[in-house]
C-alpha positions in Angstrom: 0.0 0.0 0.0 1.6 3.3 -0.6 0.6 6.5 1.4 -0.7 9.5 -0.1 1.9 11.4 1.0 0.6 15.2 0.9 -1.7 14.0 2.5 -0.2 12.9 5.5 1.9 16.3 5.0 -0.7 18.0 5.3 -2.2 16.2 8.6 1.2 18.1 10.4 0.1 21.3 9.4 3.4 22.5 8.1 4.0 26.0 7.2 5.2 24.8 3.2 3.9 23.0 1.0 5.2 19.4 0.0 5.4 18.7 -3.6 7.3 16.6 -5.9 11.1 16.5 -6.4 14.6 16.2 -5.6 17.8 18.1 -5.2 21.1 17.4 -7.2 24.3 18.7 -6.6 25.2 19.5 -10.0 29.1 20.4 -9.4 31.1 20.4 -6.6 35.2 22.0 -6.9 37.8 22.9 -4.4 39.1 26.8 -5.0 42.0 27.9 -3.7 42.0 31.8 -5.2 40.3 34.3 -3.4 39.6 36.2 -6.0 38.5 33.3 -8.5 36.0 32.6 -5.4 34.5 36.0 -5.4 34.4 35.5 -9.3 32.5 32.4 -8.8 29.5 34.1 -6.6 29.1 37.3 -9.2 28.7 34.7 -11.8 26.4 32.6 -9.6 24.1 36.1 -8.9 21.1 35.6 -6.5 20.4 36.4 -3.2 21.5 35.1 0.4 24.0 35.1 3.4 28.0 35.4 4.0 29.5 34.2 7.2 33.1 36.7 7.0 35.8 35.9 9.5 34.5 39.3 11.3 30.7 39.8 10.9 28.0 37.8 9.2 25.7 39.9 6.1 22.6 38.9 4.3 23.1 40.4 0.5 20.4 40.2 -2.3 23.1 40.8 -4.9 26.7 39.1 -5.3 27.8 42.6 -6.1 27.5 43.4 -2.0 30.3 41.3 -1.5 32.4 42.9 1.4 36.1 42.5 0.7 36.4 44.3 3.8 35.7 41.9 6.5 37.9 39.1 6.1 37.7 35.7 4.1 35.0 33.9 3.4 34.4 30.6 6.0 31.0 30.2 4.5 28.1 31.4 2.0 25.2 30.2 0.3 23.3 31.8 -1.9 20.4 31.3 -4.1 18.8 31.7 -7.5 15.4 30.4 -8.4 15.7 26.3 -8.8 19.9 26.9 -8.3 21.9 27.3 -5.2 25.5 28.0 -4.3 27.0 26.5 -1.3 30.5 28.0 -0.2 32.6 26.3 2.7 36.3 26.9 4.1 37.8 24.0 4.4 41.6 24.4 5.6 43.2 26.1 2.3 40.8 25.7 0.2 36.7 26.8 -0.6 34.6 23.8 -1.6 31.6 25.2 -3.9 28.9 23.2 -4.6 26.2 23.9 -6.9 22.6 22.4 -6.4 19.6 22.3 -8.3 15.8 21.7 -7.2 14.5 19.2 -10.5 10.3 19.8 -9.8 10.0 15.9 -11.9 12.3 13.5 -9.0 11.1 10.7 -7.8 11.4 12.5 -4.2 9.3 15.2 -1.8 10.5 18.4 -1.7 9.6 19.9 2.2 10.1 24.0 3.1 11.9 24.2 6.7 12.0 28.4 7.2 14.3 29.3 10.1 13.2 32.5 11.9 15.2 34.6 13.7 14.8 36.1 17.2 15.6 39.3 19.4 17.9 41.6 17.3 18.2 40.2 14.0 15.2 41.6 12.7 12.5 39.7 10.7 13.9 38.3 7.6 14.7 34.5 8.2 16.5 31.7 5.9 14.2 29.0 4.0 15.9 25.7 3.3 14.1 22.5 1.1 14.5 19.4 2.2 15.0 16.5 -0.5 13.1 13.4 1.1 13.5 10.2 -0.7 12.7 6.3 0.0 15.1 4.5 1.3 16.4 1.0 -0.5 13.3 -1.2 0.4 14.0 -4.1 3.1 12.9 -7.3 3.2 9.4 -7.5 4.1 9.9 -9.4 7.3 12.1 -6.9 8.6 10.3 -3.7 7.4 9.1 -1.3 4.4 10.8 1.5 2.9 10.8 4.7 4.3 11.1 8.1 3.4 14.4 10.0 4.5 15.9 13.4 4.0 18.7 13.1 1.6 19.8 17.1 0.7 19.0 20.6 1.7 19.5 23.5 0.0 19.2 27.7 0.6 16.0 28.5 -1.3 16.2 32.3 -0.1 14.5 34.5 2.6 11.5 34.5 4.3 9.7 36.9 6.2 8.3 36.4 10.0 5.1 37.6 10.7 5.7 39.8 13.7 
């Protein structure tokens, strides 16, 4: 028997929608270069967030890049179905690039993180790729659905 799964999405009453598709990581390179890096995110474009070594910015263009404030130790940004996902890692940046594809064989689930106190009202939304796990054996138990990727899908706004 297999589950009507909006359905049951919908029975939690979650603030996003569930809908049809996965997430693929469509590249994924190490980058030493400073500068090739902030290359790399103007070409990307969109919108999102940069952890700097000294202070932490939201930016809705690649062009607010702050050379100012130290490297880089992480980023992601977003641009429709696309996003961009920047981590330090020792001497090097590793920058992979994901894409939300609407016909997988997975759910897609919104998770929206809201901040609190100081940081004003503007908080990050994430999808979750959930897909079925390899089915077991039938005496031991079915398949089930598990989350497999997450990506920044941009910024959402709190309602207070």
């Amino acid at each position: 028997m297999n589950p009507d799964i909006p359905s049951l999405f919908a029975k939690l009453e979650l603030p996003y929608a569930c809908r049809r598709g996965t997430i693929d990581a469509l590249s994924s390179r190490l980058e030493s270069d400073e500068s090739a890096l902030f290359s790399a995110l103007a070409s990307f474009g969109g919108e999102g967030w940069v952890c700097y070594a000294n202070g932490l910015r939201t930016i809705t263009a690649p062009a607010a890049l702050d050379r100012n404030l130290g490297p880089i130790l992480s980023c992601e940004l977003c641009s429709g179905p696309r996003s961009l996902h920047v981590r330090l890692e020792g001497e090097f940046w590793n920058i992979v690039e994901f894409l939300e594809k609407p016909d997988g064989d997975g759910w897609l689930v919104g998770h929206g993180f809201l901040p609190s106190g100081p940081a004003g009202n503007c908080g990050l939304l994430y999808e979750v790729s959930w897909v079925a796990s390899a089915p077991k054996p039938a005496e031991l138990r079915p398949a089930e659905l598990r989350p497999a990727v997450s990506r920044f899908a941009g910024f959402v706004k709190s309602n207070s």
